[in-house]
N, C-alpha and C positions, 0 to 999 in steps of 0.2 A: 627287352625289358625297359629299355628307356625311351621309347615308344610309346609303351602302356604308363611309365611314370606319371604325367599329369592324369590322366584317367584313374590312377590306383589312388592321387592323393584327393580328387574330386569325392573318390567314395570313402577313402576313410574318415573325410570332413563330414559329410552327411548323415556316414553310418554314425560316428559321434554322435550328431544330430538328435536324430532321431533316437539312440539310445537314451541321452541325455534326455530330451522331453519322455520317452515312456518311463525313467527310473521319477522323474520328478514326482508326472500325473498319478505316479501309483502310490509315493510318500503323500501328496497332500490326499487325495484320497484316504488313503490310512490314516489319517490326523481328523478329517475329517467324520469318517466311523467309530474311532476313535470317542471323538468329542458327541456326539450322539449319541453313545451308548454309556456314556460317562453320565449326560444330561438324563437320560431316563435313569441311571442308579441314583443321582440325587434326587431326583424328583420322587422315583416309589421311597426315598427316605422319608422326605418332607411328608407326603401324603398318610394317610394312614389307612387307607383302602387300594383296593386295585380295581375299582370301578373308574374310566378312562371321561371326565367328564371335562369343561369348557375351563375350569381352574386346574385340572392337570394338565391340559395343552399348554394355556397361558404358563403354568408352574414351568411345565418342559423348555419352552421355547426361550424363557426366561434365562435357563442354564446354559443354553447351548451358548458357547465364547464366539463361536464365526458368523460372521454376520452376513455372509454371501446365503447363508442356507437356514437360516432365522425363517424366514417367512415359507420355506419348503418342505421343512423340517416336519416328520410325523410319529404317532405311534399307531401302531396295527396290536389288531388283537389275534392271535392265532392257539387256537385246540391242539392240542396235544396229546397224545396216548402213551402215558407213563405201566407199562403194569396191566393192570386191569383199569387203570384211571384214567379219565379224561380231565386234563386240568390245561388251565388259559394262560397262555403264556402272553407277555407284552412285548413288543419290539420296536426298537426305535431305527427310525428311517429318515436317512438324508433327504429323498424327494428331492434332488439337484439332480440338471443331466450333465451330460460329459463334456460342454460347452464351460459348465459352472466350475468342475470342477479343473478342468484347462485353461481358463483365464486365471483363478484365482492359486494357482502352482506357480514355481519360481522356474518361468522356461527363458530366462536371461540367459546362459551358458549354451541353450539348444539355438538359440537366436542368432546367437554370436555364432555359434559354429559353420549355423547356412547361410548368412551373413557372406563369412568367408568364403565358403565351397563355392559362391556366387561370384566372388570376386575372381574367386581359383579360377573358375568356367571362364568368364569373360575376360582375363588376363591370358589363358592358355589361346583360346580361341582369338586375341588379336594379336599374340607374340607371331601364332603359326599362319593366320592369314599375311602379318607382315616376313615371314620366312619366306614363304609360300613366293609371296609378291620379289623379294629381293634373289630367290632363286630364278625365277624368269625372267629376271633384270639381265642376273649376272648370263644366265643362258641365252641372252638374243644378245647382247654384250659378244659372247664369247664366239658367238655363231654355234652350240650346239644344238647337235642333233639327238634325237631318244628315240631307237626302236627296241621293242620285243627286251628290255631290259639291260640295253646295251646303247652308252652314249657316244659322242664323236665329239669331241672338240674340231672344227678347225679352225681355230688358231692355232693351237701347238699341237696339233694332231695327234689327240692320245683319245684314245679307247677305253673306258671304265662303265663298272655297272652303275646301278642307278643308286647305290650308296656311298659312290667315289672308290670303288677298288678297281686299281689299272688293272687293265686286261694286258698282259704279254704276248705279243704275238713278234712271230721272226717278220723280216724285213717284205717277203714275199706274202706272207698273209694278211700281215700290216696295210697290205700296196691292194691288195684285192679286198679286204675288210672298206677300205675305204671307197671301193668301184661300186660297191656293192649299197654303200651307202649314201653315196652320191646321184643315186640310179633313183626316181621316185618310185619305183615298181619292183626297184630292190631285185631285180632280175637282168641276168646278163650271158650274153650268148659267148660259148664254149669259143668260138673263134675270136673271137673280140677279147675274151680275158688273151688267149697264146698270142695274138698280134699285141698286147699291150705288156706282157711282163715278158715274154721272149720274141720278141721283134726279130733276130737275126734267126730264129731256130725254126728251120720248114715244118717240122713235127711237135707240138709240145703237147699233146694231147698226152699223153703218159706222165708227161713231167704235171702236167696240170690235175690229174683224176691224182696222184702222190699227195699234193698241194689241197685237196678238198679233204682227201680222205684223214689227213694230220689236221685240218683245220676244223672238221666235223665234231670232234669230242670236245674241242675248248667249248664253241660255239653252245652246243647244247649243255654244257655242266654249269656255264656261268650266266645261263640265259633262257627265256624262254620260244628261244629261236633253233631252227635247222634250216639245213643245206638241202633242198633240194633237187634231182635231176629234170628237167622237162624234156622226155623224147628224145634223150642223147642231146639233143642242141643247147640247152640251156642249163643253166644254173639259178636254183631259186633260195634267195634269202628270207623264209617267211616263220610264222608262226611256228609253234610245234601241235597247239588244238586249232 
């Protein structure tokens, strides 16, 4: 969740946004039909016919209050079938496009909002580039190392995922976690681990396949790494796909 946080509040700044501009563009709009069809009822007042001539335009355009749509402003004549009647209806028409009726809306609040989401974006994206950058400070600092989900410090020799939760391991998987990770190829031969963690024991191949098999389940549940065998001689620390 607080991963997706900057991301959730990037969209609920735009969704804003963008609501805010569509409720405006649709009120001045409606103010704008509005006042058109307000200016054709005065006008069929004034007039005293319904013949649509060069003094009912001038009459119409006269009424209409907005002055973005004064000069675009029209009336249509349209037939009608009341009944068995055909009668002429008049209609008054903005003639603005959606440019006119978008500049002249109050999208201050839509502004401000992506304004912000803008700032949200490139404040998120330079906090986490400078994370980003002060993580691999502290990591070549610290000398770790990152495989398959699973880090190394060495300095203080501790083992954590790639979200800082230690890994616990006993003293012997602890000693072989780190042979293993020390190794560029992350692979290491079954005699070389028994000469390095039991030096005095002629046999340790039993003590050792004990030692993989307790080590096998940490490995895969906190990572996306396993254990496994090469031809009885080896041991492989590798991917799990």
């Amino acid at each position: 969740m607080k991963k997706n946080y900057p991301l959730l509040v990037f969209i609920l700044l735009m969704g804003s946004s963008v609501a805010s501009s569509v409720i405006n563009y649709q009120i001045r709009e409606a103010f704008i039909n509005h006042d058109v069809q307000n200016a054709l009822a005065k006008t069929m007042a004034q007039c005293e016919s319904m013949v649509v001539d060069a003094d009912t335009i001038a009459t119409y355009k006269n009424n209409i209050t907005i002055d973005e749509i004064r000069d675009t402003a029209c009336i249509s004549v349209r037939a009608v079938r009341r009944g068995e009647r055909n009668e002429t209806v008049l209609e008054a028409n903005a003639g603005c496009s959606f440019m006119t009726v978008l500049s002249s809306s109050n999208q201050r609040t839509s502004v401000l909002l992506a304004i912000t989401a803008a700032m949200w974006a490139v404040g998120c994206a330079w906090y986490g580039r400078r994370r980003r950058e002060e993580m691999i400070g502290t990591a070549v600092e610290n000398k770790e190392m990152s495989f398959g989900g699973i880090c190394y410090n060495e300095t203080d020799g501790r083992f954590t995922t790639t979200d800082g939760t230690p890994l616990r391991f006993t003293p012997m998987q602890h000693q072989l976690m780190e042979m293993f990770f020390h190794n560029p190829q992350h692979t290491l031969a079954k005699q070389h681990i028994c000469e390095t963690l039991w030096p005095k024991k002629p046999d340790a191949s039993d003590t050792l396949y004990t030692l993989i098999r307790r080590l096998k389940p940490i490995i895969e549940q906190c990572s996306d790494l396993k254990i496994e065998s090469d031809r009885g001689r080896d041991y492989i620390l590798t991917n799990k796909t």
